[in-house]
C-alpha positions as CSV (number, residue, x, y, z in Angstrom):
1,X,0.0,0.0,0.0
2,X,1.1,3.1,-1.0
3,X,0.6,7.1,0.0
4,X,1.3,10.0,-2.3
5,X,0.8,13.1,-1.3
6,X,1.3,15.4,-4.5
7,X,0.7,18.7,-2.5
8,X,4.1,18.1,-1.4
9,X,6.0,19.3,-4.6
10,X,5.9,23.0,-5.7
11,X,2.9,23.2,-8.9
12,X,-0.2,24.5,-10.0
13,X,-2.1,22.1,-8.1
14,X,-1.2,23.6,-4.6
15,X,-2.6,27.5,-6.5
16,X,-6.0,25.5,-6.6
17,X,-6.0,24.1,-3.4
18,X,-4.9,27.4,-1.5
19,X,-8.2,28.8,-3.2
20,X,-10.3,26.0,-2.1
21,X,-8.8,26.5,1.6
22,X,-9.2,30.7,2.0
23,X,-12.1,31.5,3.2
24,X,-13.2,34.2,1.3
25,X,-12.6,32.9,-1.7
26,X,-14.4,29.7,-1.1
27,X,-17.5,31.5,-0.8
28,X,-17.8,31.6,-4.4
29,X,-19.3,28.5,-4.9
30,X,-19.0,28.1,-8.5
31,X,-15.5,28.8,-7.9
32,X,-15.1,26.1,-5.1
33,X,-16.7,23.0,-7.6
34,X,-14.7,24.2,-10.5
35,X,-10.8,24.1,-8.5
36,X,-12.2,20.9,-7.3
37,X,-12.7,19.7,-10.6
38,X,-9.6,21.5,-11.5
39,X,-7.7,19.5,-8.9
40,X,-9.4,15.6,-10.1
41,X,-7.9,16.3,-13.8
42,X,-4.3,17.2,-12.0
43,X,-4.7,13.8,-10.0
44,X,-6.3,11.7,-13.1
45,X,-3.2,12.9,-14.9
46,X,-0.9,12.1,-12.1
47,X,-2.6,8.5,-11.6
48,X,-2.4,7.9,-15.5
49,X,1.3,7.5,-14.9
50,X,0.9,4.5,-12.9
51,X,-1.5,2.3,-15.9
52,X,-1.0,0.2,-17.8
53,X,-0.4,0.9,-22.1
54,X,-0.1,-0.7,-25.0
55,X,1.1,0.1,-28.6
56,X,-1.1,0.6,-31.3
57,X,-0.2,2.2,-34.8
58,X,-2.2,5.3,-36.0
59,X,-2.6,6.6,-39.9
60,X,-1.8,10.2,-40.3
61,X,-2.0,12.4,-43.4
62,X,1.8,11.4,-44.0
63,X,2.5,7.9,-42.6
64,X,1.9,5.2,-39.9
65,X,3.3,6.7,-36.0
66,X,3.3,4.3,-33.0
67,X,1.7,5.1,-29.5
68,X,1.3,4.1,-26.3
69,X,-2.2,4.1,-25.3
70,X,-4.0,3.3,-22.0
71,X,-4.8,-0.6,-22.1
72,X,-8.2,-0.5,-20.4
73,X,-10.6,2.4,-19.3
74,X,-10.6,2.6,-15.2
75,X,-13.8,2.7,-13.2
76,X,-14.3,6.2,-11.5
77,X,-16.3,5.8,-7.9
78,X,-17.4,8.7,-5.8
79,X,-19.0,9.1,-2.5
80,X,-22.2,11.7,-2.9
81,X,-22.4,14.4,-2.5
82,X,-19.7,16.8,-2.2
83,X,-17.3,13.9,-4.7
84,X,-19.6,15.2,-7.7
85,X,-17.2,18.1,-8.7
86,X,-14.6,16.2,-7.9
87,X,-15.4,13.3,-10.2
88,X,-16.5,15.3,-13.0
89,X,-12.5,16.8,-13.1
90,X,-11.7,12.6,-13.3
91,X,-14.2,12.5,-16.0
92,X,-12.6,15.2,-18.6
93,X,-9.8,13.2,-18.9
94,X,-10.5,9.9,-18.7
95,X,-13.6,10.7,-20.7
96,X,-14.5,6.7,-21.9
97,X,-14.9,5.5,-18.1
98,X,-17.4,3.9,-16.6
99,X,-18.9,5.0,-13.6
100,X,-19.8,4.7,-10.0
101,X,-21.7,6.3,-7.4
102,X,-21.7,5.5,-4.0
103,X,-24.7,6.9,-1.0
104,X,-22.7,7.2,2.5
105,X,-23.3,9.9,5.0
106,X,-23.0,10.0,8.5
107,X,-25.9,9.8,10.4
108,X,-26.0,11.7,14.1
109,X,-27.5,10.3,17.3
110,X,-26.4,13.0,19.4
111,X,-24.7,16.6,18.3
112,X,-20.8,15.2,17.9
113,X,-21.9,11.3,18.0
114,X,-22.2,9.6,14.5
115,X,-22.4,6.6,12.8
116,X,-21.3,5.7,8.8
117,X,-25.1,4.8,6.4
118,X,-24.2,3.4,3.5
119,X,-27.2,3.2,1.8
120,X,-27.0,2.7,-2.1
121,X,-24.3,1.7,-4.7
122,X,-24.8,2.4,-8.5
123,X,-22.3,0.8,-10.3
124,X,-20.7,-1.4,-13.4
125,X,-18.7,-4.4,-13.6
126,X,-15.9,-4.4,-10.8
127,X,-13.7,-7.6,-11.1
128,X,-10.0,-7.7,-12.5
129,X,-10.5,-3.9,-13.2
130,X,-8.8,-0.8,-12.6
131,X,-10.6,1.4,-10.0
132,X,-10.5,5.0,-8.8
133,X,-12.6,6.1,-5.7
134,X,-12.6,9.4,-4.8
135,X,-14.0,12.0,-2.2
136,X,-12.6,15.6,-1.2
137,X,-12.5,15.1,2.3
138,X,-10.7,12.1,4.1
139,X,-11.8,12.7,7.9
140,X,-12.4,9.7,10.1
141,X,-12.0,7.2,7.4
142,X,-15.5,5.9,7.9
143,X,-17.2,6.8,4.5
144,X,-14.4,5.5,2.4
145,X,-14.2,1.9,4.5
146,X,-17.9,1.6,4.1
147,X,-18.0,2.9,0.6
148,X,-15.3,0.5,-0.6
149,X,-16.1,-2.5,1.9
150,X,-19.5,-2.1,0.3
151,X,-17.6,-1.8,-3.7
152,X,-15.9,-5.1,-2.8
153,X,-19.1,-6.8,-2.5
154,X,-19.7,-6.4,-6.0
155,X,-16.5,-8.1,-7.0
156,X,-12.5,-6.8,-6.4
157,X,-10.6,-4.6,-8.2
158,X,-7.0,-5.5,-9.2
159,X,-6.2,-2.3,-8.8
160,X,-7.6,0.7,-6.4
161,X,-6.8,4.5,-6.0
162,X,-8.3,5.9,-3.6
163,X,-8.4,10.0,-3.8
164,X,-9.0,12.9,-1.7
165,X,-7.9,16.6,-1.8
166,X,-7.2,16.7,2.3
167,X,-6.6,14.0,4.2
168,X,-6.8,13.5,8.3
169,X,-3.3,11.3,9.2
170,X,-6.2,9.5,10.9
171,X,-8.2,9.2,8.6
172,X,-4.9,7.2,6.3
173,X,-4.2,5.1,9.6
174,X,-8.3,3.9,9.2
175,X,-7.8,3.1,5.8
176,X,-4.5,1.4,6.4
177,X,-5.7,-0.8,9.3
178,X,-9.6,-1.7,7.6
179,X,-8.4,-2.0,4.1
180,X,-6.2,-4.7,3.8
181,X,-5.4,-4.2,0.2
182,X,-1.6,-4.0,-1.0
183,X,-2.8,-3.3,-4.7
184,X,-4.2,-0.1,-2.6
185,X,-2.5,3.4,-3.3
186,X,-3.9,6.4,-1.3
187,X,-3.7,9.6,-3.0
188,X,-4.4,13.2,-1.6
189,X,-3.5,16.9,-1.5
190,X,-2.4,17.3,1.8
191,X,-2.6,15.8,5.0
192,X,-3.5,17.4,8.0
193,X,-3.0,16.3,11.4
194,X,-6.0,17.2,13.0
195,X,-9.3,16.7,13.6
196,X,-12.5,18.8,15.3
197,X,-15.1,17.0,18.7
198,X,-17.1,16.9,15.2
199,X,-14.3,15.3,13.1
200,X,-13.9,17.6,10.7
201,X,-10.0,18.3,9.5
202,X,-8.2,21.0,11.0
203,X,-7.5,23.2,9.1
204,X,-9.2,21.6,6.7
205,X,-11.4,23.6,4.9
206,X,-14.6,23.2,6.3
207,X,-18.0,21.0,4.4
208,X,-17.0,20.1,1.1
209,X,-20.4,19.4,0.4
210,X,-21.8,22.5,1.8
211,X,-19.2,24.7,0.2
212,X,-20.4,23.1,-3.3
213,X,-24.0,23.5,-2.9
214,X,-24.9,24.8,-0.2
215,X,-25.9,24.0,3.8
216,X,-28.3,20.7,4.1
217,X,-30.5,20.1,6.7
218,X,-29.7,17.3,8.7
219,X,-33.0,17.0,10.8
């Protein structure tokens, strides 16, 4: 099992994810789903370099030039709601996917108490593929484990990427100890060390969700 953590080298990706942190400028929500989407094509590019290719020959105006081109389409997964934006910057570049969606929220019995409802999975053909899961926020830990414990009862990938913009370093350790996976790489933006009586990430940058499309009512 691998962790990348691409925030960690100087490029446009961390310009995007400074926007999507400040406050003020998060307030534009258009702006907010369109640096997330901004930051899935950075990480489908980045996560392109680790597929597999094969050789084909295409006919141009002048001759015959060889390329290397991806051997198999991935499935993209995402956790609803706030992975939507998110997705969609996975989508533009690997455009011929197929698709998953995943319904996992947390559910509260008391103001800071919680508990992971997983309560529907859309999705294609999962065996032998290639599969990308992704979700801004990686908190507690507990959406992902349901979302992909719930994915493997569909069939296994061979391979899994698992994707978020900030990660808690708890929220790694719950994925490390509950998925045990070693064809599992964990990719993010950042990782942050803490997390709020309401696990939320500190510093973070706040609901994902929320910040996308506004405040839900959770009564």
């Amino acid at each position: 099992m691998m962790i990348r953590e691409i925030g960690k080298n100087n490029s446009l990706f961390n310009q995007f994810l400074y926007q999507l942190r400040d406050k003020n400028i998060q307030a534009d929500r258009m702006r907010f789903r369109r640096n997330l989407e901004r930051l899935g094509e950075i990480f489908a590019y980045e996560i392109s370099k680790e597929l597999e290719y094969t050789e084909i020959e295409v006919t141009t105006q002048l001759g015959i030039a060889k390329m290397n081109i991806l051997k198999e389409k991935p499935l993209l997964a995402t956790v609803l709601r706030a992975g939507l934006p998110f997705h969609q910057g996975f989508l533009n570049y690997f455009d011929n996917a197929d698709n998953a969606f995943i319904s996992a929220y947390r559910k509260y019995d008391k103001e800071e108490d919680f508990i992971i409802k997983l309560e529907y999975i859309s999705s294609p053909y999962i065996k032998g593929r290639v599969m990308i899961i992704s979700d801004p926020m990686l908190a507690t830990g507990g959406s992902l484990v349901a979302a992909i414990n719930g994915i493997f009862e569909k069939g296994n990938p061979k391979q899994l990427h698992v994707v978020s913009v900030i990660a808690s370093q708890e929220g790694i350790n719950t994925l490390q100890k509950s998925i045990s996976k070693s064809n599992m790489t964990i990719w993010t933006g950042a990782i942050d060390d803490e997390l709020t009586a309401k696990a939320y990430i500190v510093p973070g940058l706040g609901d994902a969700g929320d910040l996308a499309f506004g405040e839900k009512n959770d009564n």
